[in-house]
C-alpha positions as CSV (number, residue, x, y, z in Angstrom):
1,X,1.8,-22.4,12.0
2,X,-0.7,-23.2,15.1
3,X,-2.8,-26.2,12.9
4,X,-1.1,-28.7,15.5
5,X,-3.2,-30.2,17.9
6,X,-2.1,-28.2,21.3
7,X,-3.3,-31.4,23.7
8,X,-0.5,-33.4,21.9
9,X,2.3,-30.6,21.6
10,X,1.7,-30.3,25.6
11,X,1.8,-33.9,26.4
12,X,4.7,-34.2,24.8
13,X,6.6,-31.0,26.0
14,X,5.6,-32.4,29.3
15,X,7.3,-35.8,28.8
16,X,10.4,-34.3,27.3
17,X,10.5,-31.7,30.4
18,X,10.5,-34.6,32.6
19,X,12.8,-36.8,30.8
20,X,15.3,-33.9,30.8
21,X,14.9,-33.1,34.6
22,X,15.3,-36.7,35.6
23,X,18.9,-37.0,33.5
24,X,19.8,-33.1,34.6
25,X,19.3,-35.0,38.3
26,X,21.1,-38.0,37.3
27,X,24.3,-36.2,35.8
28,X,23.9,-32.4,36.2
29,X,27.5,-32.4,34.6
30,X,25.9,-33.6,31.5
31,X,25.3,-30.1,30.0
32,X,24.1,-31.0,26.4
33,X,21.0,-32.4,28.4
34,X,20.2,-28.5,28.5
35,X,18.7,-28.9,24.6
36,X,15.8,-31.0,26.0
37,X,15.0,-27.8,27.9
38,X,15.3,-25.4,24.6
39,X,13.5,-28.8,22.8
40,X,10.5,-27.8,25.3
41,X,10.4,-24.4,24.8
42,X,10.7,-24.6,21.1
43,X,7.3,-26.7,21.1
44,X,5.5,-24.0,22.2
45,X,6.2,-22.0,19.1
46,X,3.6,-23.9,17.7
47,X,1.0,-23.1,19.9
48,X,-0.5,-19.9,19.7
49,X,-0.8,-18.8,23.4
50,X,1.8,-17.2,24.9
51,X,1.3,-17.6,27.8
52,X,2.3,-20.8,27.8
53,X,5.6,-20.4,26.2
54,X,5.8,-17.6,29.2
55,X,5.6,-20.5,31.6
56,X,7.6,-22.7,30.2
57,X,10.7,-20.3,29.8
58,X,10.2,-19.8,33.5
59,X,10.0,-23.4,34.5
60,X,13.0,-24.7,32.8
61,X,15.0,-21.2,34.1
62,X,13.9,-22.9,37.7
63,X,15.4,-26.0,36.6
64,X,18.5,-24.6,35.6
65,X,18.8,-22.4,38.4
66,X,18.0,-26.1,40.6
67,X,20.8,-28.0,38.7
68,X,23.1,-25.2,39.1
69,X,22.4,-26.4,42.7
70,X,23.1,-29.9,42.6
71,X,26.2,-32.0,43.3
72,X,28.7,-31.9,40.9
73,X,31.9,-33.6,40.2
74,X,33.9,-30.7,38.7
75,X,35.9,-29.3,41.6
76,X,36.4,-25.7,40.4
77,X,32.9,-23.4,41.3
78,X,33.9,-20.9,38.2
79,X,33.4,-23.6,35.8
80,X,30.0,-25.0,36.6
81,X,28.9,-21.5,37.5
82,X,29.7,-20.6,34.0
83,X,28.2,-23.6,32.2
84,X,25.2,-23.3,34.2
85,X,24.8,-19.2,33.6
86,X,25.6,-19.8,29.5
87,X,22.7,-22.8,29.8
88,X,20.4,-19.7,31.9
89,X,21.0,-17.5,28.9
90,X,19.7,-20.2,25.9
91,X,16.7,-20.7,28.0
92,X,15.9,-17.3,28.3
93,X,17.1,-16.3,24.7
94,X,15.0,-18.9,23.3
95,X,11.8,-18.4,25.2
96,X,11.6,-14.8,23.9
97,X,13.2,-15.8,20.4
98,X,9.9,-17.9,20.2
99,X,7.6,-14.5,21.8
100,X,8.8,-12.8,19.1
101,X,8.5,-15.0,16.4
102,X,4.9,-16.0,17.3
103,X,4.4,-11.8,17.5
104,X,5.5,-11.5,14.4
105,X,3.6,-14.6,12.4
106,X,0.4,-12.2,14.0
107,X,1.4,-9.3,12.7
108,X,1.9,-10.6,8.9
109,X,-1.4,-12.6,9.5
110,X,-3.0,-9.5,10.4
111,X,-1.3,-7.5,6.9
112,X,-1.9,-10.5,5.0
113,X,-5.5,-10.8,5.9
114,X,-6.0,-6.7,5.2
115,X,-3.9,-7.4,1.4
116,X,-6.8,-10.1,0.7
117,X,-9.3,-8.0,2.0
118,X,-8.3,-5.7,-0.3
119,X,-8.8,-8.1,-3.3
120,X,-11.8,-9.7,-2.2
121,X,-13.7,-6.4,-1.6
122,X,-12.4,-4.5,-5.0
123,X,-15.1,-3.3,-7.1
124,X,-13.8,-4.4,-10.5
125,X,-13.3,-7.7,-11.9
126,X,-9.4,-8.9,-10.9
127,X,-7.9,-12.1,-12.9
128,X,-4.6,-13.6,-12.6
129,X,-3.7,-15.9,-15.4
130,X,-0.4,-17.8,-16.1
131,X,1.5,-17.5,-18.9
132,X,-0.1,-20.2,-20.7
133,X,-3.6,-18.4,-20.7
134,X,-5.2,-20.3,-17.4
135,X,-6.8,-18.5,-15.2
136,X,-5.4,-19.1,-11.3
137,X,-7.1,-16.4,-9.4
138,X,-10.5,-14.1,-9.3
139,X,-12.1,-12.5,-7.1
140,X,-15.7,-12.1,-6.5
141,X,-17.0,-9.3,-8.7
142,X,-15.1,-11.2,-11.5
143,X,-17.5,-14.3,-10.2
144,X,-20.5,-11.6,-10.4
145,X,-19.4,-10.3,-13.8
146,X,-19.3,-13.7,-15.9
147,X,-21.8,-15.6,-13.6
148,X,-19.5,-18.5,-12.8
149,X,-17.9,-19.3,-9.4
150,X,-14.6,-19.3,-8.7
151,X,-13.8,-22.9,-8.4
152,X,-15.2,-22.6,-12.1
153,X,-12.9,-20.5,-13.6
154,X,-9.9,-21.7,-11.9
155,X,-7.1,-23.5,-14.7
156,X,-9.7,-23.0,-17.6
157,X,-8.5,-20.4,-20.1
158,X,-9.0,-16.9,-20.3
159,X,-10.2,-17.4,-23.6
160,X,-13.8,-18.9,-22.0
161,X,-14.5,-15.5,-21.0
162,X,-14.6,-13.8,-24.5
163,X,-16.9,-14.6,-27.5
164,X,-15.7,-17.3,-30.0
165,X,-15.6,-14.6,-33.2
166,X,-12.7,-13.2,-31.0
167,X,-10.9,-16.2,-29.7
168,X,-8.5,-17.2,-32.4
169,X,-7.4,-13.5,-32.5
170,X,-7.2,-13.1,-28.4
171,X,-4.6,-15.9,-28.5
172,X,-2.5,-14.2,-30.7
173,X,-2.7,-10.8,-29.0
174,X,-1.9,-12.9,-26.1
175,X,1.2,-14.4,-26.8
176,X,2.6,-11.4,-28.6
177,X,2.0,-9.6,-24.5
178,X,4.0,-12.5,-22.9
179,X,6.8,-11.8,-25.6
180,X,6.9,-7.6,-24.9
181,X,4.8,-7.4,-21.7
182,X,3.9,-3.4,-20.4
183,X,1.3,-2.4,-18.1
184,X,-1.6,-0.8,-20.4
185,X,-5.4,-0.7,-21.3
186,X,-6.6,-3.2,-23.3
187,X,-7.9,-2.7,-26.8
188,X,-7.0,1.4,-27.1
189,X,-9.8,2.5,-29.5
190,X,-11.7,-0.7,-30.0
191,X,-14.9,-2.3,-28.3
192,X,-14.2,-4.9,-25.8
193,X,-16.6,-7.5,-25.0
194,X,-16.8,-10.6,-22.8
195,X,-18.8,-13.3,-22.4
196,X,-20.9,-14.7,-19.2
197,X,-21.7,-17.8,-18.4
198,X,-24.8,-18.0,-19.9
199,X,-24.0,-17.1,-23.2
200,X,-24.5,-13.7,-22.7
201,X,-22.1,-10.5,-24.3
202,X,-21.5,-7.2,-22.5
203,X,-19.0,-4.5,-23.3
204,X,-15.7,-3.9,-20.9
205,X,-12.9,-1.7,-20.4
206,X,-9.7,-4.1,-19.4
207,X,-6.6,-3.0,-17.7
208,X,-3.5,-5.2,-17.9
209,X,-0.6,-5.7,-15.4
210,X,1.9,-8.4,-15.1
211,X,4.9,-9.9,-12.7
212,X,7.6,-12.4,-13.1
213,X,7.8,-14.8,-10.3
214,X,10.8,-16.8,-10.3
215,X,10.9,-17.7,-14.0
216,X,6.9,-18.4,-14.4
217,X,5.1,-15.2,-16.0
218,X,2.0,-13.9,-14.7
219,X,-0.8,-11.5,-16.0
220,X,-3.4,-9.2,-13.8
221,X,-6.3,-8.2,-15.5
222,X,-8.7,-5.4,-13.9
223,X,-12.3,-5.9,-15.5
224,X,-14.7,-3.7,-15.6
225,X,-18.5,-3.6,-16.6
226,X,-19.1,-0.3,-18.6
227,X,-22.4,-1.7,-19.8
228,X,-24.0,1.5,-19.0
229,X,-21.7,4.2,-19.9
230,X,-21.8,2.5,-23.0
231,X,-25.3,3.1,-23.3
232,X,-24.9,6.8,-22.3
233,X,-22.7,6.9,-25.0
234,X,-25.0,6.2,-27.2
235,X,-27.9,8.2,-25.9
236,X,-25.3,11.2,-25.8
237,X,-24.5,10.5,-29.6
238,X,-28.0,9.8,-31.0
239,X,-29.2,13.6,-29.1
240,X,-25.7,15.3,-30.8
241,X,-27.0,13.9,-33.8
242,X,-30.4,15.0,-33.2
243,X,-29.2,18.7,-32.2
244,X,-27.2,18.8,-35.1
245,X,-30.4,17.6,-37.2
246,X,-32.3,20.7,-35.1
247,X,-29.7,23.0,-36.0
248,X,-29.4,22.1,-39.9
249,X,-33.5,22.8,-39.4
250,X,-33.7,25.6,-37.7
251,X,-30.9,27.2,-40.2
252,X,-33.0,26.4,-42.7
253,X,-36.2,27.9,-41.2
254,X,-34.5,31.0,-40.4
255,X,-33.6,31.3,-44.2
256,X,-37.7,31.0,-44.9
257,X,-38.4,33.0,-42.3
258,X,-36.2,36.2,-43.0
259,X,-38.9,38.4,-44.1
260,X,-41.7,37.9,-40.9
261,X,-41.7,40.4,-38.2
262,X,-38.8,40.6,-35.6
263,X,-40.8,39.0,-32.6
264,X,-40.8,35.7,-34.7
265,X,-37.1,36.8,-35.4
266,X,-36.3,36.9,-31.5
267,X,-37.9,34.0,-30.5
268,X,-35.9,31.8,-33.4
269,X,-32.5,33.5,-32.0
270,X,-33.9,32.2,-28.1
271,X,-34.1,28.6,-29.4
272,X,-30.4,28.8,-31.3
273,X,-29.0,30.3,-28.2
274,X,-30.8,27.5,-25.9
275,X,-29.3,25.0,-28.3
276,X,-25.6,26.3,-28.2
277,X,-26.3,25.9,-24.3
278,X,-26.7,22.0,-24.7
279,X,-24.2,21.7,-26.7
280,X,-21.7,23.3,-24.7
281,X,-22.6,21.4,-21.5
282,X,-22.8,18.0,-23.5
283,X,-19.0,18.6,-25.0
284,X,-18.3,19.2,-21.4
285,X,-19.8,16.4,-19.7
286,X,-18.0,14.5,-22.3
287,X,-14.9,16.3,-21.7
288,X,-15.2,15.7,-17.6
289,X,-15.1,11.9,-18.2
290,X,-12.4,11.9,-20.3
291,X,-10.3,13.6,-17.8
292,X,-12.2,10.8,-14.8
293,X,-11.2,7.8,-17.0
294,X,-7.7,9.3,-17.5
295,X,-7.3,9.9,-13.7
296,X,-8.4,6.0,-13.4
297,X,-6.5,4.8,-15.8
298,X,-3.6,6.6,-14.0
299,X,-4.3,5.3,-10.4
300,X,-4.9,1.5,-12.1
301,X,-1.7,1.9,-13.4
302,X,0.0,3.4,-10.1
303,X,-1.8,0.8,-8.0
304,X,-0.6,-1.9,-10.0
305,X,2.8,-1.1,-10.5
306,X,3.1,-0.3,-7.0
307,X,1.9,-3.5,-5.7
308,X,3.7,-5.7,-7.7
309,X,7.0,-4.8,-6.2
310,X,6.1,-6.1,-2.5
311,X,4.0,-8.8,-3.5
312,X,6.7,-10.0,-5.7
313,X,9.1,-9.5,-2.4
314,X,6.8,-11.5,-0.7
315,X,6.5,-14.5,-2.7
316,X,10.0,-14.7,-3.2
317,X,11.0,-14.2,0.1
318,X,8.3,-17.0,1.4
319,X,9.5,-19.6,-1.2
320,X,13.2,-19.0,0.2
321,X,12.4,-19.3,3.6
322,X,11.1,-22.5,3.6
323,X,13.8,-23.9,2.1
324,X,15.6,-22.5,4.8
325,X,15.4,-25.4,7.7
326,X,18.7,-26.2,9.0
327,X,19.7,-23.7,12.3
328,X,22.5,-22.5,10.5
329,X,20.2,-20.5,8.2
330,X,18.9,-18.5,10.9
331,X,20.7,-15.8,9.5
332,X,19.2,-16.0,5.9
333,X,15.5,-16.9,7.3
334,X,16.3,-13.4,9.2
335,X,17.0,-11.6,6.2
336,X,14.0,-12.6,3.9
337,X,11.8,-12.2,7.3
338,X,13.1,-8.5,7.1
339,X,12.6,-8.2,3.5
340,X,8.7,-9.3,3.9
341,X,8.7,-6.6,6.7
342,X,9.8,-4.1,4.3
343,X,7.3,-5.3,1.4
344,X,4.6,-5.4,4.1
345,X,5.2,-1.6,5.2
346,X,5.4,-0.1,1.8
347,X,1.6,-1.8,1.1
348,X,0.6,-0.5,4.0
349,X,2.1,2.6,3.3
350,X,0.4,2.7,0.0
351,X,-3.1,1.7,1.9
352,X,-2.6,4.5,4.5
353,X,-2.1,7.2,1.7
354,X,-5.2,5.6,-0.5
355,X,-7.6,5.4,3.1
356,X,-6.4,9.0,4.0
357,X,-7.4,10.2,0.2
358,X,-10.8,8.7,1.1
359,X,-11.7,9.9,4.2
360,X,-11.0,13.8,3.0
361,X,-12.9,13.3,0.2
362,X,-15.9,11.6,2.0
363,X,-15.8,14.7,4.9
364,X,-14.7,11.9,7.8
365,X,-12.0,14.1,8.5
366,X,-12.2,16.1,12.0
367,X,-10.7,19.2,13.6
368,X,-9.7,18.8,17.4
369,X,-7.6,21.7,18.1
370,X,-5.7,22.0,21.2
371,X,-2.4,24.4,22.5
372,X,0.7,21.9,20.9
373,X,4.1,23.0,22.4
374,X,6.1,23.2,18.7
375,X,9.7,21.8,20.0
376,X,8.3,19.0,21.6
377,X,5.7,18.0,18.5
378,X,8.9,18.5,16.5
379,X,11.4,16.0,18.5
380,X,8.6,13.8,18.6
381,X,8.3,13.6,14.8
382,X,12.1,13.7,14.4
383,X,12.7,10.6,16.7
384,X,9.3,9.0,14.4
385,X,10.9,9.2,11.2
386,X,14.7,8.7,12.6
387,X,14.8,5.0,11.1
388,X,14.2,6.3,7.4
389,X,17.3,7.9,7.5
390,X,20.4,7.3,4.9
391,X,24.0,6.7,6.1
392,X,25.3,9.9,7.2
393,X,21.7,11.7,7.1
394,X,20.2,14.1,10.1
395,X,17.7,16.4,11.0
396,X,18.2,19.7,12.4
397,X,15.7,21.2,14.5
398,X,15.4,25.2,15.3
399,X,12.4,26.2,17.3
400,X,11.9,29.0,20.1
401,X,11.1,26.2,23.5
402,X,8.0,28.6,24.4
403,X,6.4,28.4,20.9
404,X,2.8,27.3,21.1
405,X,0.5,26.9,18.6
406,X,-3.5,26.4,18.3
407,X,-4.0,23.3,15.7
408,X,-4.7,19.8,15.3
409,X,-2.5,17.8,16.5
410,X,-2.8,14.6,14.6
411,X,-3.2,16.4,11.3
412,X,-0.1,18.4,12.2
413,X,2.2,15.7,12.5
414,X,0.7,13.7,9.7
415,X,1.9,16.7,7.7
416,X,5.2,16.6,9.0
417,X,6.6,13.0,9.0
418,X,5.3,12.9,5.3
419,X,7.7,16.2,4.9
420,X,10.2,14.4,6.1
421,X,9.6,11.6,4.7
422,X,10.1,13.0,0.9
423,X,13.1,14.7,2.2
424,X,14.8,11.5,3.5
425,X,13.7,9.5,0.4
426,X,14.9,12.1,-2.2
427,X,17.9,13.3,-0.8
428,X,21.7,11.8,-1.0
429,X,23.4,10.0,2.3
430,X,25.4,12.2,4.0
431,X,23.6,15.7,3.6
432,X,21.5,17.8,6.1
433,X,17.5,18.0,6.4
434,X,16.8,21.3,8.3
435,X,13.5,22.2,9.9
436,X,13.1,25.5,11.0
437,X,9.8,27.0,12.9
438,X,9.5,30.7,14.1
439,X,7.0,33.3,15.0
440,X,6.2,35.9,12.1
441,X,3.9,38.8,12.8
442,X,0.3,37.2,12.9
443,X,1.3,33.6,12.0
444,X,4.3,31.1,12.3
445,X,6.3,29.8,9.6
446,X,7.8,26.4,9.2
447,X,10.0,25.4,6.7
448,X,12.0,21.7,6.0
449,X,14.7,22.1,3.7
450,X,16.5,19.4,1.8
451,X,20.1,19.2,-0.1
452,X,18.7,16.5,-2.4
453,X,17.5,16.0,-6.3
454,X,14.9,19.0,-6.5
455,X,11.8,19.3,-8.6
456,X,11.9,20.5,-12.6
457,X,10.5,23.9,-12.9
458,X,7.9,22.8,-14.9
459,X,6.7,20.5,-13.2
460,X,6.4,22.4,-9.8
461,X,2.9,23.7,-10.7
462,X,1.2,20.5,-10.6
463,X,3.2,19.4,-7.5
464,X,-0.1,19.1,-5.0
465,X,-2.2,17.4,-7.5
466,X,-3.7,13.7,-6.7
467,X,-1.5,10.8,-8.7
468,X,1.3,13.6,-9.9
469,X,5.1,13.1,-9.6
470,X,7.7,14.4,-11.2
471,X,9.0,13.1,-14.0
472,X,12.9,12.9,-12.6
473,X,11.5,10.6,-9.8
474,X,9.9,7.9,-11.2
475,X,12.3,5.3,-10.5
476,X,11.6,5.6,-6.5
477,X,8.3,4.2,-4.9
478,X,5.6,6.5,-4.3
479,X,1.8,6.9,-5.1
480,X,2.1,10.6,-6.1
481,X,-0.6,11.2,-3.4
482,X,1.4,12.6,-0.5
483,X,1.8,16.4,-0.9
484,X,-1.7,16.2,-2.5
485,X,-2.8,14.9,1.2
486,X,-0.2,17.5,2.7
487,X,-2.1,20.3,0.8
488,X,-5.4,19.2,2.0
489,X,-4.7,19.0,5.4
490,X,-3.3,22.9,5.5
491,X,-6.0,24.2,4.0
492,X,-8.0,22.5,6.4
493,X,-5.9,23.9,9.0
494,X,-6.3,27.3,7.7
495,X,-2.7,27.4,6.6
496,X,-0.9,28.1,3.3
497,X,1.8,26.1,1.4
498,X,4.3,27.1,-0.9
499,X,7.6,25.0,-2.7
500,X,10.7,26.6,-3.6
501,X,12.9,24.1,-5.3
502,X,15.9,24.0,-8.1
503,X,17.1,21.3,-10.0
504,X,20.2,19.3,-8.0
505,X,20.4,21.8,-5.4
506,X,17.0,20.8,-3.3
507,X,13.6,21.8,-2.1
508,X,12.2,24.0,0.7
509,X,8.5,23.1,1.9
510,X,7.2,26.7,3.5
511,X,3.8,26.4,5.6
512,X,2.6,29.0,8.2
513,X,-0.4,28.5,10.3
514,X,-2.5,31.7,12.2
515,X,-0.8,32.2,15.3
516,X,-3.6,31.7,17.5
517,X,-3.7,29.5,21.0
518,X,-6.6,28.9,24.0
């Protein structure tokens, strides 16, 4: 948007500016010579300052204002007051029409620049390949995994990254996903290798996504190197076999040896027992990274799935707009500019909840506590989360004024709006959110209440675990990582949470925190 040279967009906003003011002084009846002045200020979109745009808006305002002035030849005052005030407002309407635009452009700059960012810096292997097989996107681990450069890859088929005893059977596979495509893991239960540049082979787990955009088909494949679980894998077999070789040994032993004295007896029982040891810790490292791949297969998944949706807004929404170039399609350039807005939020929702998972788990989260008057942390979160609502939807707030409360403030609210936010989302238009806070005995209780879907009894246990959501909400957006962030933060806090919820009546969210203050 700001690739044009500035010196020339200047020059000629200059040269239009004076055109305009010397035919405004010529025939300041002439009121259509007014679009030379909204012709100026719509050069400046296209440069970046605004500064300049600022300047403009008030320089033409001073020549409308002047012209207003001027001798005119219509005898009635009303008339050219009110052609003159109508040219005032398109002046100033357009010069902060184009302050906003070039706002905006920043800000989707800024959230485009983080999404790409995102890619660039991922450390698996991303590819993005049409639906004929080429490959149209990877990033740079997938450059450092097959050892060729990006510009390398680009429209050569996907089929140059596996080995040639595999080809003829990848197309296949290949074509039969483009006819029934699902997100899923690649080869479930076989081995999966790939090929480098150099000729070289080396095992990989591969994760496959796709999206529809417009009527081309495209496929996201998330590579990874397991090169060396693969070879713990094998280390951990060949020493199960090897136990179970010692066992079968030491069995037999112990049948030759069942007539020498009992030391020799309770020495050979030592060594079984140490044995049974490695086994049951090997079964259980093996069992531990079963359940870590599941948990990453689930969050490739989640991630996927949930980034496809606003990319795929995105795109769209792009590609509309610039078809979009008459004035008369303000209107519909306004309504796909709001639909990227909404696409962008929900990424950077999803980021938020992904950076906030991180920095708990990495110990960069940090307690300030400070005295927080409840009813006015409370209207403050309320007015927050007030654009979320449904049609018909509102929040009720009960809260003693004087309550006070020793906590973190941050983490507090973070809690809140994300209470909130679950109740807006899952709830019906037209019902009632209540949140309630009061004083019991040594702590104070706060509760938010919804009308809306509820949670399946069984499904309330796993409620605050990382990636979990319940299986009568799957259909509405979400990362499942919320009340698991929720939970986290009260016990930092020192507090305790509890659900209460049935099925189509709603849920209440019960936390109370010590009722300390300074």
């Amino acid at each position: 948007m700001f690739r044009f040279g500035h010196r020339q967009i200047l020059f000629a906003s200059f040269i239009i500016l004076l055109v305009t003011v010397f035919l405004l002084i010529w025939r300041p009846d002439y009121n259509f010579f007014d679009g030379g002045l909204i012709t100026v200020i719509l050069l400046t979109l296209f440069i970046k300052d605004e500064t300049i745009t600022s300047w403009m808006g008030v320089i033409c305002t001073v020549v409308v204002v002047t012209v207003a002035f001027l001798p005119h030849k219509n005898p009635n005052p009303a008339e050219v007051f009110i052609e003159h005030f109508f040219s005032l407002i398109l002046v100033i309407g357009t010069t902060l029409l184009v302050i906003f635009v070039k706002r905006l452009y920043r800000t989707l700059e800024a959230e485009e620049n983080q999404l790409t960012a995102l890619i660039q810096h991922a450390t698996e292997g991303i590819i993005l390949t049409n639906e004929d097989g080429l490959i149209i996107l990877a990033n740079p681990e997938a450059e450092n995994l097959f050892g060729y450069t990006s510009e390398e890859m680009l429209r050569k088929p996907i089929e140059t990254l596996i080995p040639s005893r595999f080809r003829e059977k990848h197309v296949g596979h290949r074509k039969n996903f483009n006819k029934q495509p699902a997100d899923r893991k690649m080869g479930s239960g076989m081995a999966l290798f790939a090929l480098r540049k150099d000729g070289t082979e080396f095992p990989v787990e591969v994760s496959l996504s796709h999206f529809k955009q417009g009527y081309d088909k495209f496929v996201l494949a998330f590579v990874v190197d397991i090169t060396m679980r693969k070879e713990s894998e094998d280390r951990l077999l060949a020493q199960k076999q090897q136990l179970e070789e010692l066992t079968r040994s030491m069995q037999r032993l112990n049948q030759d040896l069942e007539q020498k004295v009992d030391e020799r007896t309770r020495n050979l029982q030592d060594a079984l027992q140490q044995l049974e040891i490695s086994q049951q810790e090997l079964e259980e490292a093996l069992h531990k990274e079963k359940e870590l791949n599941e948990i990453k297969s689930r969050f490739v998944s989640m991630a996927s799935h949930e980034f496809r949706t606003p990319l795929s807004a995105i795109l769209s929404s792009a590609a509309l707009i610039k078809k979009y170039e008459q004035t008369e399609d303000q209107q519909k350039r306004e309504k796909h500019v709001q639909k990227i807005r909404d696409a962008v939020k929900h990424l950077n929702e999803l980021l938020e909840d992904f950076l906030s998972l991180g920095r708990i788990e990495e110990g960069k989260v940090n307690i300030h506590p400070e005295d927080i008057p409840l009813a006015s942390l409370m209207q403050e979160t309320r007015e927050e989360v007030q654009g979320l609502l449904k049609k018909g939807q509102h929040i009720d707030i009960s809260v003693d004024a004087a309550l006070v409360i020793l906590t973190d403030k941050r983490l507090l609210k973070h809690i809140f709006v994300n209470l909130l936010t679950n109740a807006i989302k899952f709830s019906p238009e037209n019902s009632p959110i209540s949140w309630v806070a009061n004083k019991t005995g040594e702590n104070i209780r706060m509760e938010v209440a919804d009308q809306g879907m509820g949670i399946p009894k069984e499904d309330q246990h796993y409620l605050f675990s990382s990636f979990f959501r319940a299986k009568n909400v799957t259909n509405i957006q979400g990362t499942g990582l919320g009340l698991h962030i929720v939970k986290r933060y009260v016990d930092m806090l020192s507090g305790n949470i509890q659900v209460e919820s049935e099925l189509g009546k709603g849920t209440s969210i019960i936390i109370s925190f010590p009722n300390h203050t300074l």
